[in-house]
C-alpha atoms as an extended CHARMM CRD file, in Angstrom:
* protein
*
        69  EXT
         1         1  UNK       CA              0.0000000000        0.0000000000        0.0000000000  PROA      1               0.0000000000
         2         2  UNK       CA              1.5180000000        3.3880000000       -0.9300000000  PROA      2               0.0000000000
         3         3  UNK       CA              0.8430000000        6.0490000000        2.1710000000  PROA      3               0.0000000000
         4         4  UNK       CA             -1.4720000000        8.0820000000       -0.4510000000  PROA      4               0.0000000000
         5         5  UNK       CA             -3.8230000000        4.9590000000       -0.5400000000  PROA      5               0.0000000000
         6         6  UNK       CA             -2.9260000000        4.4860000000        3.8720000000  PROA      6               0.0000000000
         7         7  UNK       CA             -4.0470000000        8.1110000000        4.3480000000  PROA      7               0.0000000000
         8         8  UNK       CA             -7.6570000000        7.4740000000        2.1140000000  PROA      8               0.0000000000
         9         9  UNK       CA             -8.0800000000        4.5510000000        4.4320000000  PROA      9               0.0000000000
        10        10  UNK       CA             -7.6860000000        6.6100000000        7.5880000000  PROA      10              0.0000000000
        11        11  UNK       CA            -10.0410000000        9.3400000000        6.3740000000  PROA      11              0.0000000000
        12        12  UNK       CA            -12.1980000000        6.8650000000        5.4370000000  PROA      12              0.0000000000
        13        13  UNK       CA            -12.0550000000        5.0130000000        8.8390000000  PROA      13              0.0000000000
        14        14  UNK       CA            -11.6900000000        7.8160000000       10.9880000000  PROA      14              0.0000000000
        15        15  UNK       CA             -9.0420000000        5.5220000000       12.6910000000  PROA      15              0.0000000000
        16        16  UNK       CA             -5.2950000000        6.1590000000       11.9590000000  PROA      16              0.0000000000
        17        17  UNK       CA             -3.6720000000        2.3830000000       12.4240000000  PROA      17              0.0000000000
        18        18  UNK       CA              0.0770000000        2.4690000000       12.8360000000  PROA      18              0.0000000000
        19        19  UNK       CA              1.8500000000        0.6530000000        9.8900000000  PROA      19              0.0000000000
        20        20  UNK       CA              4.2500000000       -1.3510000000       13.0960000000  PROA      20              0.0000000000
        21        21  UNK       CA              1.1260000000       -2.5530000000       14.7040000000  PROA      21              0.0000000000
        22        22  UNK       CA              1.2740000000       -5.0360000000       11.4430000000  PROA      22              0.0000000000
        23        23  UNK       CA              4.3810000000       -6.1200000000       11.7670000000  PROA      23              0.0000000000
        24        24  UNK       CA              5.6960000000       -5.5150000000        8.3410000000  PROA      24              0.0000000000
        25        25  UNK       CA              6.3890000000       -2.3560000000        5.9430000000  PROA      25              0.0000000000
        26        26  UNK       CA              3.7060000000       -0.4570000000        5.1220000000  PROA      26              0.0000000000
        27        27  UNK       CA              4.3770000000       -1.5130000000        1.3590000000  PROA      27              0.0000000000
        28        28  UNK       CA              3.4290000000       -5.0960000000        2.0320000000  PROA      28              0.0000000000
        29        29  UNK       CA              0.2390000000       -4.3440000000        4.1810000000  PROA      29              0.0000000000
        30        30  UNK       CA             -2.7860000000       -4.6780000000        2.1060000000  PROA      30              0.0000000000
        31        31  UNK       CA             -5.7870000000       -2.4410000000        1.9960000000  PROA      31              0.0000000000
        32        32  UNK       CA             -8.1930000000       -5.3130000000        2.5260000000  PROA      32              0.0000000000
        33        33  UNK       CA             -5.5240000000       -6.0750000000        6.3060000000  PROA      33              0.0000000000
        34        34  UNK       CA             -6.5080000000       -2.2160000000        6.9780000000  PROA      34              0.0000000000
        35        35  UNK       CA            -10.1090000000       -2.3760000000        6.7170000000  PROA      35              0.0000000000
        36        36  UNK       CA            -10.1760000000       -5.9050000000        8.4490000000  PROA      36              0.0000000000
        37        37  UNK       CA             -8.3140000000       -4.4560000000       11.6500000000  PROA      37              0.0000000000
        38        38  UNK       CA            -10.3830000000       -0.7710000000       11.4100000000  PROA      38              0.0000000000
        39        39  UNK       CA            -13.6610000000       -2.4700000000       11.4230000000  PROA      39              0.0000000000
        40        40  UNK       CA            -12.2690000000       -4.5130000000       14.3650000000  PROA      40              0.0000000000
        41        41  UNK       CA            -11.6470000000       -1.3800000000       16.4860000000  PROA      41              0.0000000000
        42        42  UNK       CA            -14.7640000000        0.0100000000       15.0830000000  PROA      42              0.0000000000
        43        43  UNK       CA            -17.0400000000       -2.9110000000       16.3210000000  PROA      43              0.0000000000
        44        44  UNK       CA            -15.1310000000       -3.0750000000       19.7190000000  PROA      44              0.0000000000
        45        45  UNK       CA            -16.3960000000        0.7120000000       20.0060000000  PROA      45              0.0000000000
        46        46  UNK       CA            -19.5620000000        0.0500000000       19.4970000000  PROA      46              0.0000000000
        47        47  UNK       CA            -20.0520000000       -2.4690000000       21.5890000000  PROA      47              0.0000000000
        48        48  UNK       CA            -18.4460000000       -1.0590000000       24.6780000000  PROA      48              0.0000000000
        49        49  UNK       CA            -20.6550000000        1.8920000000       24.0980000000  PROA      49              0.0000000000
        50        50  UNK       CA            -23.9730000000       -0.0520000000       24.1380000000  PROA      50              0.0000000000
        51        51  UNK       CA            -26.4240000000        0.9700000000       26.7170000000  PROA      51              0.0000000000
        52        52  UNK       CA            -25.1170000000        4.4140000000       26.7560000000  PROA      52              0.0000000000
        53        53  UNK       CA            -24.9290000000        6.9170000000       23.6670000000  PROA      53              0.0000000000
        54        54  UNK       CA            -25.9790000000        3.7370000000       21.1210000000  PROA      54              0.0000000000
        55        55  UNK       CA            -24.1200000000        5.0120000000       18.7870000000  PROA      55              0.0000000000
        56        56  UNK       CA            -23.5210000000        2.9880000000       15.4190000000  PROA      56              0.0000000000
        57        57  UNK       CA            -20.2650000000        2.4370000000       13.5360000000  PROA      57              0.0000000000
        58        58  UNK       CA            -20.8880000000        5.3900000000       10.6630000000  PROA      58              0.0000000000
        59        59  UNK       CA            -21.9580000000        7.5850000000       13.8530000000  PROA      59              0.0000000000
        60        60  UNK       CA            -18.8560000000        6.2980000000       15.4920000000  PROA      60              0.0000000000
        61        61  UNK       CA            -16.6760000000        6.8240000000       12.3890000000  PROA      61              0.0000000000
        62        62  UNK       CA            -17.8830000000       10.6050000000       12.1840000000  PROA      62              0.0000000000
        63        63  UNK       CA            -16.6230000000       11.5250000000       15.9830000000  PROA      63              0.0000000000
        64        64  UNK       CA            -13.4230000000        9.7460000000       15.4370000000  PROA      64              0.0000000000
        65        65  UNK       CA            -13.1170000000       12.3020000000       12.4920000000  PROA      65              0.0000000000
        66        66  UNK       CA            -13.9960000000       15.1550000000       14.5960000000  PROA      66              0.0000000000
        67        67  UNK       CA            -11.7400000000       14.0470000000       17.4510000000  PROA      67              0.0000000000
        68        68  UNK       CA            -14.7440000000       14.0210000000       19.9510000000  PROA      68              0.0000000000
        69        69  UNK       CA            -14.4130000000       10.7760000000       21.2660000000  PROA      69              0.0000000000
């Protein structure tokens, strides 16, 4: 992945992963590896946060952008 296509991905996501946390160069890590370990995180959030603001992931994903969590 070039770190154009890594920075789409964490606009996309809201979620800026850190290339080390996969272990390899950023050039081997695959978009599909990205998504995978952003929708992860995503669905951890959401669950944690049942029974309190209910927020979904798309909700979730548009605080992250705004840097409210």
């Amino acid at each position: 992945m070039t770190k154009k296509e890594w920075n789409e991905l964490v606009e996309e996501y809201g979620i800026e992963l850190y290339p080390w946390s996969f272990q390899k160069p950023l050039s081997e890590i695959t978009k599909d590896e990205y998504r995978e370990a952003a929708e992860f995180i995503l669905n951890v959030l959401v669950e944690s946060d049942k029974g309190k603001k209910n927020r979904n992931r798309y909700q979730f994903i548009e605080v992250l952008k705004k840097d409210e969590f």
